[in-house]
Each structure stands twice: as structure tokens, then as C-alpha cells.
PyMOL Python script that loads the backbone (N, CA, C, O; Angstrom):
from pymol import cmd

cmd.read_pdbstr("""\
ATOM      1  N   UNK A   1      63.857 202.711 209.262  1.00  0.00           N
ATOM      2  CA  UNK A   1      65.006 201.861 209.110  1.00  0.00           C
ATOM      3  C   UNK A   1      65.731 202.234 207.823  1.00  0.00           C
ATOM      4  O   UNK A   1      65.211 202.474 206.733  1.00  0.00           O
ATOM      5  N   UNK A   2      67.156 202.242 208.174  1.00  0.00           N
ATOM      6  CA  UNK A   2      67.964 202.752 206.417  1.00  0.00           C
ATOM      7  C   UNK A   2      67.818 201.555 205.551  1.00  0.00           C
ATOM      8  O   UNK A   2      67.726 200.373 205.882  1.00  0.00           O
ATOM      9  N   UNK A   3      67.816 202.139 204.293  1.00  0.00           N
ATOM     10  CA  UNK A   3      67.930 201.067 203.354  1.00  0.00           C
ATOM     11  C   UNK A   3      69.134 200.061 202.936  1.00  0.00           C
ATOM     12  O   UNK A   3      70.303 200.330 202.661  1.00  0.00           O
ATOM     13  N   UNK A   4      68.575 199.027 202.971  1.00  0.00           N
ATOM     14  CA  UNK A   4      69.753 198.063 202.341  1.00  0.00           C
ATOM     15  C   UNK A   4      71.056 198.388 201.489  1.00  0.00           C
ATOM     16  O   UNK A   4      70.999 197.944 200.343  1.00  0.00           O
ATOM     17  N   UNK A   5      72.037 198.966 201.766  1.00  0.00           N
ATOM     18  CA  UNK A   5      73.162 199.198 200.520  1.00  0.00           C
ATOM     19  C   UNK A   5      73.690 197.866 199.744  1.00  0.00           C
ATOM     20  O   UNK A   5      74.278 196.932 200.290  1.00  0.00           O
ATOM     21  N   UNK A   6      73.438 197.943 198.676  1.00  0.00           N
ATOM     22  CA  UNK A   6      73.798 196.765 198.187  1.00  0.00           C
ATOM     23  C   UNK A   6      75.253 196.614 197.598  1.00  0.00           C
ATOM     24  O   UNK A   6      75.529 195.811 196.706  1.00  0.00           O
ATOM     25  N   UNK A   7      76.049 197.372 198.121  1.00  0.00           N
ATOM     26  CA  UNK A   7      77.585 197.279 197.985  1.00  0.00           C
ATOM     27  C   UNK A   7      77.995 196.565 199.412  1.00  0.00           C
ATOM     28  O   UNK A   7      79.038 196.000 199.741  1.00  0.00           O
ATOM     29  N   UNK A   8      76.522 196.857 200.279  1.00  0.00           N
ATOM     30  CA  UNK A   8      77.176 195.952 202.065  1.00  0.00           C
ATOM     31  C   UNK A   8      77.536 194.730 202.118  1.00  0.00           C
ATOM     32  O   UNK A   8      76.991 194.134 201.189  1.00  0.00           O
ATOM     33  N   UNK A   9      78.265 193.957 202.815  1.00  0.00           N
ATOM     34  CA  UNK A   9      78.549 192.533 202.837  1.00  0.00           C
ATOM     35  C   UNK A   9      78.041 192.170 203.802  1.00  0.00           C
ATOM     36  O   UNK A   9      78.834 191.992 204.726  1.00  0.00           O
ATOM     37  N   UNK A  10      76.233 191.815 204.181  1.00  0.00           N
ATOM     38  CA  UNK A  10      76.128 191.390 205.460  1.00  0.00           C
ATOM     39  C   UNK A  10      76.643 189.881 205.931  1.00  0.00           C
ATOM     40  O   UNK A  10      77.298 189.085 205.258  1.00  0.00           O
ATOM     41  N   UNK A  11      76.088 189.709 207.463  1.00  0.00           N
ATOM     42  CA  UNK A  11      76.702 188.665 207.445  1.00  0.00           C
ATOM     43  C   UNK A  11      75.843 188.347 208.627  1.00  0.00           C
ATOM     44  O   UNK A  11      75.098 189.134 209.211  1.00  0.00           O
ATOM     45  N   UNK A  12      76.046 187.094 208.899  1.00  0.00           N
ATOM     46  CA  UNK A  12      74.444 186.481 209.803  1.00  0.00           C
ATOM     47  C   UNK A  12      75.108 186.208 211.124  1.00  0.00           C
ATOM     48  O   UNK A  12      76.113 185.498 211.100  1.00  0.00           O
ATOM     49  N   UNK A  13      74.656 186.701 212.332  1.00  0.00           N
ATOM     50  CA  UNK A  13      75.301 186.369 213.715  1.00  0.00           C
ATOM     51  C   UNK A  13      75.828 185.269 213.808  1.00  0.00           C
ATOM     52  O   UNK A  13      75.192 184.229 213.636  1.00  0.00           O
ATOM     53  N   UNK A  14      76.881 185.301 214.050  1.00  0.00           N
ATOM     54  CA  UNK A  14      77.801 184.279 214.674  1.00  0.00           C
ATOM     55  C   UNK A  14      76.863 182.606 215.622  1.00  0.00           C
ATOM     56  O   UNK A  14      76.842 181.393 215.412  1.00  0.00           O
ATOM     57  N   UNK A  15      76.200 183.627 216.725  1.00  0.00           N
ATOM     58  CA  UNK A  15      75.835 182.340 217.980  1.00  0.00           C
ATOM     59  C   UNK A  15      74.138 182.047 217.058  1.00  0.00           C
ATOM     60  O   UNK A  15      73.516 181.295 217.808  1.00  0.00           O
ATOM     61  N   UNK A  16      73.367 182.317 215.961  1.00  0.00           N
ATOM     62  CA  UNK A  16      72.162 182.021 215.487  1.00  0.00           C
ATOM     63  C   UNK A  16      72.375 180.353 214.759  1.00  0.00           C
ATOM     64  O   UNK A  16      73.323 180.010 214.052  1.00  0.00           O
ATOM     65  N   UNK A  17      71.727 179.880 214.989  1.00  0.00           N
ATOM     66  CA  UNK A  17      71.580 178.339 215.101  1.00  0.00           C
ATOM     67  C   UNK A  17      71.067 178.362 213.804  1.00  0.00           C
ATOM     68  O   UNK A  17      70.022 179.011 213.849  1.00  0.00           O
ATOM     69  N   UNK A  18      71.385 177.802 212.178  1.00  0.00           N
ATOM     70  CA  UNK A  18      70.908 177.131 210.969  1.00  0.00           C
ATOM     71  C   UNK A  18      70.681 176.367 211.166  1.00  0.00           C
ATOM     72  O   UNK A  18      71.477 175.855 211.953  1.00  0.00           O
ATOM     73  N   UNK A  19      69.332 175.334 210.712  1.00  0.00           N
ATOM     74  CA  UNK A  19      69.049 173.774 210.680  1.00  0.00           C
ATOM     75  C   UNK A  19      68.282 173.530 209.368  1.00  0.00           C
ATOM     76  O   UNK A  19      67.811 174.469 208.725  1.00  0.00           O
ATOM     77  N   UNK A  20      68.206 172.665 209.112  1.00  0.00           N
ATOM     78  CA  UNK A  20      66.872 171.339 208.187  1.00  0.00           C
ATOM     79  C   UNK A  20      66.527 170.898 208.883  1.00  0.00           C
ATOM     80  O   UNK A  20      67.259 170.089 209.452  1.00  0.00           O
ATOM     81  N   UNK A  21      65.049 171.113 209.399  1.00  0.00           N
ATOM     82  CA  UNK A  21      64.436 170.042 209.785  1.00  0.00           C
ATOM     83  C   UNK A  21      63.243 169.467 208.951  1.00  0.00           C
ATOM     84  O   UNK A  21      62.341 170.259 208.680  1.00  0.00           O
ATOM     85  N   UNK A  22      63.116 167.864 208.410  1.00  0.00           N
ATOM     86  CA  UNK A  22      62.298 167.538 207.281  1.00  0.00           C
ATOM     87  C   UNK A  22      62.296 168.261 206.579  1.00  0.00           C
ATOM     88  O   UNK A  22      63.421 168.473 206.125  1.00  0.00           O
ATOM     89  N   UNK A  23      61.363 168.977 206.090  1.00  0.00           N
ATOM     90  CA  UNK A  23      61.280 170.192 204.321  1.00  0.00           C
ATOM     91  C   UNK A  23      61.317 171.163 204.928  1.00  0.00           C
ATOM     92  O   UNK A  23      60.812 171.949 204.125  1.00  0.00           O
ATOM     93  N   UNK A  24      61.645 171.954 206.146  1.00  0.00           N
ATOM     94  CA  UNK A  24      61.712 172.996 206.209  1.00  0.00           C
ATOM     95  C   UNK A  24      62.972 173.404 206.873  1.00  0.00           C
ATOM     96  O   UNK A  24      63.476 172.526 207.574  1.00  0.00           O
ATOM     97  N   UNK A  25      63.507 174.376 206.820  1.00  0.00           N
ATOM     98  CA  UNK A  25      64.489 175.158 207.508  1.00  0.00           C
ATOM     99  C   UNK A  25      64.003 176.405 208.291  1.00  0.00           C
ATOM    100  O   UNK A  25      63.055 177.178 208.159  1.00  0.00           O
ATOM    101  N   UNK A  26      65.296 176.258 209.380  1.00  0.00           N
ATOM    102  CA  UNK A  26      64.834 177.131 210.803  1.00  0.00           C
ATOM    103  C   UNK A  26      66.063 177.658 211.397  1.00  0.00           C
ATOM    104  O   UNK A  26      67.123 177.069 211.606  1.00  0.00           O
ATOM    105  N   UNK A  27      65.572 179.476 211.748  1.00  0.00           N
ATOM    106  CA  UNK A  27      67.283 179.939 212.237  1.00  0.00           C
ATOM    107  C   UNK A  27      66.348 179.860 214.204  1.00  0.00           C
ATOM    108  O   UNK A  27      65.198 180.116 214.559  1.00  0.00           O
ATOM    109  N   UNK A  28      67.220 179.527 214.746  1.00  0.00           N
ATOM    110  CA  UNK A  28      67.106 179.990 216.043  1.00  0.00           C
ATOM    111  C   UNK A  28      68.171 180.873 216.913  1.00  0.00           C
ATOM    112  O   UNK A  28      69.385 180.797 217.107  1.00  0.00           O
ATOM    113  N   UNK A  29      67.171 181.711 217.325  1.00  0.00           N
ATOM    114  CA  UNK A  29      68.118 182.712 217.602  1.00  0.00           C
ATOM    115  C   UNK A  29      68.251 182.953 219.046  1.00  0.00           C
ATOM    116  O   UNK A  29      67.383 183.671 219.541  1.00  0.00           O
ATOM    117  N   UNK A  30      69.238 182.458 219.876  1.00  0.00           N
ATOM    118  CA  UNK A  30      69.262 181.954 221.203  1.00  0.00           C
ATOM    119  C   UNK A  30      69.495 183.284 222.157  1.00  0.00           C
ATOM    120  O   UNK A  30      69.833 183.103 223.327  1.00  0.00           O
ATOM    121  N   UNK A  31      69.311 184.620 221.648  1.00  0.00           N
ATOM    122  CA  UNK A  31      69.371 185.781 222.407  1.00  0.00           C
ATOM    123  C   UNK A  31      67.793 185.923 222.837  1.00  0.00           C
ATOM    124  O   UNK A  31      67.309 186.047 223.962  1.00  0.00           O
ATOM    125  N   UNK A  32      67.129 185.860 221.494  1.00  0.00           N
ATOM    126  CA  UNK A  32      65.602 185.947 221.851  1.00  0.00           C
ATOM    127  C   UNK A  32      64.524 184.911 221.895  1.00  0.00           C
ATOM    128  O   UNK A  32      63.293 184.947 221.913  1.00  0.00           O
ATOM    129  N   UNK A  33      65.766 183.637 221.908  1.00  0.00           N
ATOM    130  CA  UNK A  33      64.958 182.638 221.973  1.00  0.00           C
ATOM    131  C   UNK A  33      63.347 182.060 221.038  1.00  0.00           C
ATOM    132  O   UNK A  33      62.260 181.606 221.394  1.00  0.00           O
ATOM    133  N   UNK A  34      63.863 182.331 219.996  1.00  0.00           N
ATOM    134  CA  UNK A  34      62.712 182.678 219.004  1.00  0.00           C
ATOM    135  C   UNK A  34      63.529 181.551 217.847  1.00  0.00           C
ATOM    136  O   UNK A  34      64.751 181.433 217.757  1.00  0.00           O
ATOM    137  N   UNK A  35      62.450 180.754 216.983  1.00  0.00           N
ATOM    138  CA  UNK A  35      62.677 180.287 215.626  1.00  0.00           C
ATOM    139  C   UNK A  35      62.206 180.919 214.715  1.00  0.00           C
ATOM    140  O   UNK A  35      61.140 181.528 214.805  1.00  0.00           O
ATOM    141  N   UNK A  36      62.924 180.877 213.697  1.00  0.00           N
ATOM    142  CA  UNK A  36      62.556 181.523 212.603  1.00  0.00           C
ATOM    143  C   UNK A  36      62.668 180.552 211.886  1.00  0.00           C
ATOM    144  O   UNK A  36      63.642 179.805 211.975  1.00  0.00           O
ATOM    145  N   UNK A  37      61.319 180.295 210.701  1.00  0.00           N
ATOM    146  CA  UNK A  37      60.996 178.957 209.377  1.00  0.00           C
ATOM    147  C   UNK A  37      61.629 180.208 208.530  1.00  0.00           C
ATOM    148  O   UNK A  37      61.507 181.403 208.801  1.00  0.00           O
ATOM    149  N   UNK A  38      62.249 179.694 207.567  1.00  0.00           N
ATOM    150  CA  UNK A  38      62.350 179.725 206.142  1.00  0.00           C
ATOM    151  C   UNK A  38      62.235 178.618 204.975  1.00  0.00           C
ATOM    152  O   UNK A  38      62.469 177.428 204.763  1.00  0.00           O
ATOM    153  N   UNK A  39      61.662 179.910 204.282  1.00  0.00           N
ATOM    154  CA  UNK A  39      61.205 179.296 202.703  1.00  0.00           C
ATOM    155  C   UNK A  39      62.982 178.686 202.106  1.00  0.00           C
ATOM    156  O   UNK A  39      64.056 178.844 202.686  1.00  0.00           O
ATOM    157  N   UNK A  40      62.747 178.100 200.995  1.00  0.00           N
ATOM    158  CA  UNK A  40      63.855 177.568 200.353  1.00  0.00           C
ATOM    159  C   UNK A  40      64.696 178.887 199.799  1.00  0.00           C
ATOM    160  O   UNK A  40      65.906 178.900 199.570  1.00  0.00           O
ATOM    161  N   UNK A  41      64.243 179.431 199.720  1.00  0.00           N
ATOM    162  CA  UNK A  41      65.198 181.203 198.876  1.00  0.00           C
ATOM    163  C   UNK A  41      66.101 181.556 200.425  1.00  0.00           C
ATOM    164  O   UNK A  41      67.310 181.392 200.586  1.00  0.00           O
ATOM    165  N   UNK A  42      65.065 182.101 201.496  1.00  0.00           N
ATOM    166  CA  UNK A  42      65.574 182.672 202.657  1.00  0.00           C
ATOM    167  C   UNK A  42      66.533 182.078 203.320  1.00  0.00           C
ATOM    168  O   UNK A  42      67.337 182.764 203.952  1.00  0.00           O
ATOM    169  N   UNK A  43      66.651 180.237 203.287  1.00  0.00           N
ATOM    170  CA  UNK A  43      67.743 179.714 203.835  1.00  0.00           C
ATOM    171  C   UNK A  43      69.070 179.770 202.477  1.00  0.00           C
ATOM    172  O   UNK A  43      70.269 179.758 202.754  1.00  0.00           O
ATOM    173  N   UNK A  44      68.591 179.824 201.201  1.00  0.00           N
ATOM    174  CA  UNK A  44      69.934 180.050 200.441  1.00  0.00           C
ATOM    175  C   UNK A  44      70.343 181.462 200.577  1.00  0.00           C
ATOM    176  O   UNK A  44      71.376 181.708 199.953  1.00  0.00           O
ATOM    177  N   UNK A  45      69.807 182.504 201.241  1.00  0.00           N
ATOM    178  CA  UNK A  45      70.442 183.636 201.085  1.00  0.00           C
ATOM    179  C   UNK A  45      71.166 183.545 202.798  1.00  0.00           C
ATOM    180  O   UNK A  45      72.166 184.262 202.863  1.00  0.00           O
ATOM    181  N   UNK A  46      70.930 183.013 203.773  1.00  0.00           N
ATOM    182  CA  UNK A  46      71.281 182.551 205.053  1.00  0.00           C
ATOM    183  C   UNK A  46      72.358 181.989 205.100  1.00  0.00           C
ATOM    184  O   UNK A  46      73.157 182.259 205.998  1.00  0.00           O
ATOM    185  N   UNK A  47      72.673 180.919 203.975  1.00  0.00           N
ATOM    186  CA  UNK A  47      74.191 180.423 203.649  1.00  0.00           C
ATOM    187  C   UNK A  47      74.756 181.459 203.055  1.00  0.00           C
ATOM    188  O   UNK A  47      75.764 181.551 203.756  1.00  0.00           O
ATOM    189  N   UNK A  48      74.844 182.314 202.270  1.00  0.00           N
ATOM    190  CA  UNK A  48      75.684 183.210 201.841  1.00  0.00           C
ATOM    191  C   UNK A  48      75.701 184.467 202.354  1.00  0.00           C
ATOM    192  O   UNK A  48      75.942 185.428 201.624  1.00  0.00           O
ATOM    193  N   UNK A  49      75.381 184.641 204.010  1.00  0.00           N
ATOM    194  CA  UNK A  49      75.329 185.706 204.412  1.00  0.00           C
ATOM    195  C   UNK A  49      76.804 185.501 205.335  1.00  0.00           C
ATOM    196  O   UNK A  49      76.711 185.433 206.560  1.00  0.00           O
ATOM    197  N   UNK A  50      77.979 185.420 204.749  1.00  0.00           N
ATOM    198  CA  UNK A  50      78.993 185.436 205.095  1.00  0.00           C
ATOM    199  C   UNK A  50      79.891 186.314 205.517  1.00  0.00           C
ATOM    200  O   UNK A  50      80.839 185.871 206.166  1.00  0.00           O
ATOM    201  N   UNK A  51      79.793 187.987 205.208  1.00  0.00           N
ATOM    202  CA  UNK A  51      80.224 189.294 205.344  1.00  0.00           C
ATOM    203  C   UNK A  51      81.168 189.484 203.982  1.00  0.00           C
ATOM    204  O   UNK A  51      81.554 190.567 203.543  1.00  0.00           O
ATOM    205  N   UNK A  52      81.505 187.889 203.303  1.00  0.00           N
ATOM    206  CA  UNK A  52      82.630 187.894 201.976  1.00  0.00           C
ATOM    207  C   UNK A  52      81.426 188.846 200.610  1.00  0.00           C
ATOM    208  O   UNK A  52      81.958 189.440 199.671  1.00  0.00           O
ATOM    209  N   UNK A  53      79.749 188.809 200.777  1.00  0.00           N
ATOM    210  CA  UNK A  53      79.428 188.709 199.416  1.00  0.00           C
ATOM    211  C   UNK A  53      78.664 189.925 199.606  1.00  0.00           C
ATOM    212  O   UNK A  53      78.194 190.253 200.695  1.00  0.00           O
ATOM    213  N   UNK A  54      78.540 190.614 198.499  1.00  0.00           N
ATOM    214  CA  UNK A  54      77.870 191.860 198.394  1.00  0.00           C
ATOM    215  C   UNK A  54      76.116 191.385 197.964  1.00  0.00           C
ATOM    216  O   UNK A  54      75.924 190.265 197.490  1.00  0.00           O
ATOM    217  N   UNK A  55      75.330 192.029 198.114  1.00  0.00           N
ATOM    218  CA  UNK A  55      73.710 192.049 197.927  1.00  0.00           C
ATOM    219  C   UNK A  55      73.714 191.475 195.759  1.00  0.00           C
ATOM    220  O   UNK A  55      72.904 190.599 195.456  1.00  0.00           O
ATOM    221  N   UNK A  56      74.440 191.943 194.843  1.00  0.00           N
ATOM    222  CA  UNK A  56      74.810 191.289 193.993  1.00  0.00           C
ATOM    223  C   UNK A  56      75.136 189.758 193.931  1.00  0.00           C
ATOM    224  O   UNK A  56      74.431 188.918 193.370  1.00  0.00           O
ATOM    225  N   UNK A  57      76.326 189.518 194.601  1.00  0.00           N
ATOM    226  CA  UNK A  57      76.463 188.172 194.583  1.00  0.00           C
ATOM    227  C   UNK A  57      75.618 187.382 195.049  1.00  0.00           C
ATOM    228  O   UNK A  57      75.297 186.343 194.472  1.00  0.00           O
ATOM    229  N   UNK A  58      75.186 187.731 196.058  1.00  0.00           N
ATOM    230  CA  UNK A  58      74.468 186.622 196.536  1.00  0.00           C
ATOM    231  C   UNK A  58      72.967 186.445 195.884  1.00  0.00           C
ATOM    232  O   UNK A  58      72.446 185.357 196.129  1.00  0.00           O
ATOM    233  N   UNK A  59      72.368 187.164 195.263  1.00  0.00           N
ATOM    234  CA  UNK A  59      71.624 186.876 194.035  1.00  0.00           C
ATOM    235  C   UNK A  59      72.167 186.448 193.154  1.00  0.00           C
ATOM    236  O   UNK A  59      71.305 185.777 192.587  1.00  0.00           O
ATOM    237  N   UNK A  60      73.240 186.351 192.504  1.00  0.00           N
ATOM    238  CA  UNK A  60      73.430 185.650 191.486  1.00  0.00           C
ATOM    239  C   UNK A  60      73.958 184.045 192.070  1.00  0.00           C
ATOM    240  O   UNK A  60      73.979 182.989 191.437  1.00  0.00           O
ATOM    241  N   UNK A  61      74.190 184.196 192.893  1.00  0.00           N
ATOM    242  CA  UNK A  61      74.053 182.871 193.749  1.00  0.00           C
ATOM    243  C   UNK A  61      73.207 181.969 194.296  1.00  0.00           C
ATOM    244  O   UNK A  61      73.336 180.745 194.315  1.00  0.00           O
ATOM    245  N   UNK A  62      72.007 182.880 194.909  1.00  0.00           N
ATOM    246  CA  UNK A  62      70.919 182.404 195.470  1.00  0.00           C
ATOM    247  C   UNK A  62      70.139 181.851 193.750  1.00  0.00           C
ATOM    248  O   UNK A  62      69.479 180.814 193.685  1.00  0.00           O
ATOM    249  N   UNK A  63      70.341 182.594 192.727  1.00  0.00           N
ATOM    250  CA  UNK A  63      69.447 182.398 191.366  1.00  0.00           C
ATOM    251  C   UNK A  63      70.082 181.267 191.065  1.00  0.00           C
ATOM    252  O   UNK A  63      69.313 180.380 191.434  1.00  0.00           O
ATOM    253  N   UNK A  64      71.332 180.629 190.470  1.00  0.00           N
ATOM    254  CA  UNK A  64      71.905 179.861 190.023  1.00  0.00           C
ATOM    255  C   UNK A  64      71.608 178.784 191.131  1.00  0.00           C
ATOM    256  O   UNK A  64      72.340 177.828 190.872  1.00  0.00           O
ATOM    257  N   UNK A  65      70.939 178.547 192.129  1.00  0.00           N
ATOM    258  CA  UNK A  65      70.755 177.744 193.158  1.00  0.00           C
ATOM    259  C   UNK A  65      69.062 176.543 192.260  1.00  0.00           C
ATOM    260  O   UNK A  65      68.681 175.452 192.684  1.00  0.00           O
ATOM    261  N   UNK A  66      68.561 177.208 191.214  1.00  0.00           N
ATOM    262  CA  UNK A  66      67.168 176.972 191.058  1.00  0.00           C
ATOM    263  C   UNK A  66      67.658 176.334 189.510  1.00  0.00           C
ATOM    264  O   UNK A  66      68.626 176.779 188.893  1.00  0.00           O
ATOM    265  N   UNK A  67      66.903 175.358 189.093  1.00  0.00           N
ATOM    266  CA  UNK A  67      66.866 174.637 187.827  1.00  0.00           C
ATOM    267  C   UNK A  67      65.474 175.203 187.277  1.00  0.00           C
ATOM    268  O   UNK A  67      64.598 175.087 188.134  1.00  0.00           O
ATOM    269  N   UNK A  68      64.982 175.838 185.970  1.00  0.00           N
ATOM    270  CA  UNK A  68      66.555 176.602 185.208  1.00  0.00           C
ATOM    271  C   UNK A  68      66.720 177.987 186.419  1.00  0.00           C
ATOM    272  O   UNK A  68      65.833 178.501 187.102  1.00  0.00           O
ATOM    273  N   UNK A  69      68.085 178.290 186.356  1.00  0.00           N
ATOM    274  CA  UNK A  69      68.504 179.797 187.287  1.00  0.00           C
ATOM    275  C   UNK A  69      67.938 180.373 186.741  1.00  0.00           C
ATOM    276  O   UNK A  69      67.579 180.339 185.564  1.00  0.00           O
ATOM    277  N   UNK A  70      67.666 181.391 188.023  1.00  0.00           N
ATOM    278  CA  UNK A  70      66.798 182.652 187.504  1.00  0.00           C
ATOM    279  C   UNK A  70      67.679 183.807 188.035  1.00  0.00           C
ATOM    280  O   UNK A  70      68.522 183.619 188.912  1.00  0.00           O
ATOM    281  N   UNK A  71      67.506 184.709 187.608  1.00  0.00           N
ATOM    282  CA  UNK A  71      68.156 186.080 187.426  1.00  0.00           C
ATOM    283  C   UNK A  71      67.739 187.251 187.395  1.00  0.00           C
ATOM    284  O   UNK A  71      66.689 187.167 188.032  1.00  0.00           O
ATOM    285  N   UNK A  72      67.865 188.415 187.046  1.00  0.00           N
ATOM    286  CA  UNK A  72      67.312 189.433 187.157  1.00  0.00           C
ATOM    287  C   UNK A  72      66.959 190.371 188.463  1.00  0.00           C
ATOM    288  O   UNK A  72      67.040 189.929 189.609  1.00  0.00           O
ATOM    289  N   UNK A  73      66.655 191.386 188.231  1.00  0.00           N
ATOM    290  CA  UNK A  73      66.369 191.755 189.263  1.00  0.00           C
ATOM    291  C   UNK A  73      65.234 191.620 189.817  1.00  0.00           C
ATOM    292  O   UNK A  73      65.280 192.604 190.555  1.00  0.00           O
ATOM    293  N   UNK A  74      64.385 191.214 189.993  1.00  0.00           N
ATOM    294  CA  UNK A  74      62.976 190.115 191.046  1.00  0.00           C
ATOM    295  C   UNK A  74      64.061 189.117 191.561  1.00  0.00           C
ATOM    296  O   UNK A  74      63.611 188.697 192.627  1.00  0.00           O
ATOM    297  N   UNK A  75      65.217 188.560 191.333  1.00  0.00           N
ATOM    298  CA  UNK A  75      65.669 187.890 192.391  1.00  0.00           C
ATOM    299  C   UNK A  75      66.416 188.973 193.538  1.00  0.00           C
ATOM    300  O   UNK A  75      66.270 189.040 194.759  1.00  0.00           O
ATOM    301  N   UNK A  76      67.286 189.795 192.581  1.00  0.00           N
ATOM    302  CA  UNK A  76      67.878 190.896 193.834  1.00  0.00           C
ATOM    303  C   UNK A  76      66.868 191.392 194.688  1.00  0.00           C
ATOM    304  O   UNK A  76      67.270 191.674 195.817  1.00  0.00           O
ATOM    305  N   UNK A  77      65.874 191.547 194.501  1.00  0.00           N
ATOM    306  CA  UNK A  77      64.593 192.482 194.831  1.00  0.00           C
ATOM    307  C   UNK A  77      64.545 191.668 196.009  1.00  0.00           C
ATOM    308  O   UNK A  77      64.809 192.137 197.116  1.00  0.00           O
ATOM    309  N   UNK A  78      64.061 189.880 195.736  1.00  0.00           N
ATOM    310  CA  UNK A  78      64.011 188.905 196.711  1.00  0.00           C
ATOM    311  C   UNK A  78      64.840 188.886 197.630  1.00  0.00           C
ATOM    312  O   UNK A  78      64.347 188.777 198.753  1.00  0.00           O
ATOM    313  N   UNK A  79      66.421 188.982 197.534  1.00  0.00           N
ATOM    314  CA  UNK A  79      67.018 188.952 198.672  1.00  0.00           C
ATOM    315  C   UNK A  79      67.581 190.062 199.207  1.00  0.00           C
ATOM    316  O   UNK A  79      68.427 189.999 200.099  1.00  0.00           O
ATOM    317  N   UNK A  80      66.992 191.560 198.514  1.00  0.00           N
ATOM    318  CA  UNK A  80      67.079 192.292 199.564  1.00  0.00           C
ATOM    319  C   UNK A  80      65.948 192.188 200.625  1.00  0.00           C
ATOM    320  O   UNK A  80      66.348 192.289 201.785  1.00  0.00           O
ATOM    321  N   UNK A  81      64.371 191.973 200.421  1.00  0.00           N
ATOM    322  CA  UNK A  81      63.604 191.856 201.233  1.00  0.00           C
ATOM    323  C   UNK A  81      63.679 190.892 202.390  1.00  0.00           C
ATOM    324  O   UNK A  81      63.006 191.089 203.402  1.00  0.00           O
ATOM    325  N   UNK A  82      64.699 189.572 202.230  1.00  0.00           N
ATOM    326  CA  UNK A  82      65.233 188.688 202.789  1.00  0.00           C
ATOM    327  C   UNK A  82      66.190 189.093 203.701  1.00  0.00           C
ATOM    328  O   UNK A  82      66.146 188.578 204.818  1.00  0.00           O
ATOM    329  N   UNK A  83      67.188 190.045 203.415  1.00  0.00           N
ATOM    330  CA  UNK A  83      68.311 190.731 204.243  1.00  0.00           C
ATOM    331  C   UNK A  83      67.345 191.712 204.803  1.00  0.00           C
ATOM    332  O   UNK A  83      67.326 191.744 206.033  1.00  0.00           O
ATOM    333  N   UNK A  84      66.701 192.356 204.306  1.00  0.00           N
ATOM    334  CA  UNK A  84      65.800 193.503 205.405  1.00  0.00           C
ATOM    335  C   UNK A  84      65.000 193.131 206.193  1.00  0.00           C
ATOM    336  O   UNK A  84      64.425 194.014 206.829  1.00  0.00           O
ATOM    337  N   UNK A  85      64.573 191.417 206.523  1.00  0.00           N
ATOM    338  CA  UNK A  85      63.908 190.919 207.322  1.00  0.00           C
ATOM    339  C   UNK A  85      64.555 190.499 208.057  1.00  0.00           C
ATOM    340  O   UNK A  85      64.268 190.893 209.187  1.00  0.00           O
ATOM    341  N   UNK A  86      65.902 189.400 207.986  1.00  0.00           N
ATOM    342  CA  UNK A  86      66.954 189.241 208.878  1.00  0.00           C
ATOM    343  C   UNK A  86      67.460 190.422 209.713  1.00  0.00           C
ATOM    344  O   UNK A  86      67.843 190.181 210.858  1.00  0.00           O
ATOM    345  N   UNK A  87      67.488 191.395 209.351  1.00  0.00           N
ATOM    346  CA  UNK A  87      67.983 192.752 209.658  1.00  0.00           C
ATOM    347  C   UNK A  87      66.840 193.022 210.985  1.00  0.00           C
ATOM    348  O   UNK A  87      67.185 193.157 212.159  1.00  0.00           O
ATOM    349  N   UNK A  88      66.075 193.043 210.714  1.00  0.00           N
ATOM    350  CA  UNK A  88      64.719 193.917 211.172  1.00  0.00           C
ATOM    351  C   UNK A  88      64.589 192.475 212.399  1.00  0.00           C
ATOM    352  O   UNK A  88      64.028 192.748 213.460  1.00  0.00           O
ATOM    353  N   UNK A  89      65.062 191.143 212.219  1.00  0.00           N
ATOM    354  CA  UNK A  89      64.586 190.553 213.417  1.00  0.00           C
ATOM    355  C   UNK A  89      65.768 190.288 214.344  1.00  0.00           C
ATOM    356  O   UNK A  89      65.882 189.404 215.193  1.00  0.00           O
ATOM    357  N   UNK A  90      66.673 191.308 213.971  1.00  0.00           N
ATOM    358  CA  UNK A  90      68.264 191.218 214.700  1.00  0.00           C
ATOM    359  C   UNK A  90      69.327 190.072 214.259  1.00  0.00           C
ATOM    360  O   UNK A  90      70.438 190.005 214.784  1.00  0.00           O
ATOM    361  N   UNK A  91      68.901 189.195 213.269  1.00  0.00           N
ATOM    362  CA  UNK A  91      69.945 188.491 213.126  1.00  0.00           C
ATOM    363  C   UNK A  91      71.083 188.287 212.296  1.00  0.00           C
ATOM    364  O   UNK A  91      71.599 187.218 211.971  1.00  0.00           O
ATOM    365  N   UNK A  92      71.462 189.635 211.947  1.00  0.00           N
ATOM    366  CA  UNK A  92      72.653 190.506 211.225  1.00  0.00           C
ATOM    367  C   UNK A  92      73.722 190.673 212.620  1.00  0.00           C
ATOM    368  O   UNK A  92      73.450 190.940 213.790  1.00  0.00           O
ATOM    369  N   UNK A  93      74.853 190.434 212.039  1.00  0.00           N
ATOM    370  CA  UNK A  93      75.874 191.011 212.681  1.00  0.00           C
ATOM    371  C   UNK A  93      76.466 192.555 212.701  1.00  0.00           C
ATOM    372  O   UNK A  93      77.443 192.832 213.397  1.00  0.00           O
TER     373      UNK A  93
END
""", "prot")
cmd.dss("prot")
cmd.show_as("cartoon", "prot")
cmd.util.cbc("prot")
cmd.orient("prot")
């Protein structure tokens, strides 16, 4: 699989279902009929998978999401592994 470019603007399928349910969050993805749980990081990088934000922003977005924000790159690191899992279970546009 190619690597993540982090100048890309991904962006999360259109028809994939976001929810809260109680403490957890869940994408369902009605092609393969499959849920996907996410952790609290994976659904903030899920909201900003808009096609507007580059692999940058949305770490500095997803970081500023946490009291105190965190930064650096172990967060970029985090949501590229986050976009390469969305990626890898088809639910990239």
C-alpha cells in the first residue's frame, strides 16, 4: 500500500454513517455493512476528514482537541496511522 502523503487532503466517504453511542463512537459503513468503534483521537480525526485539511492540520487540530494540547509529531504520527487505517478499511473517498 503507498504511503500516506501528507500534503493529501483526505476525506471520509460521503454514504459512511458517524455516531456516539454512550462513550463510544462508531463509523458504519453501509457498502460492507461493517461497524467500526473508535477511540476518542480516531473519531476527532473522522470529523476533520473533510478533503479541506492536509495530514498537518488535522493534527494540529486533532492535538488542540485535548486539555493541555498536545503536539508534536507522536500526534502527526497518530493520525497518519488513523488515515492509513481508514484507508486500508475503504472508508476514504
Amino acid at each position: 500500500m503507498e504511503q500516506l502523503n501528507r500534503s493529501a487532503h483526505p476525506r471520509g466517504r460521503d454514504d459512511v454513517v458517524f455516531r456516539q453511542l454512550d462513550e463510544e463512537w462508531v463509523l458504519f459503513d453501509p457498502v460492507t455493512d461493517r461497524l467500526h468503534a473508535l477511540n476518542l483521537t480516531a473519531a476527532l480525526v473522522w470529523t476533520h476528514l473533510t478533503g479541506e485539511l492536509g495530514v498537518p492540520e488535522i493534527a494540529d487540530a486533532v492535538g488542540k482537541s485535548f486539555t493541555p494540547p498536545v503536539e508534536g509529531e507522536r500526534v502527526v504520527a497518530d493520525v497518519e496511522a488513523t488515515i492509513e487505517r481508514f484507508r486500508g478499511e475503504g472508508l476514504l473517498a
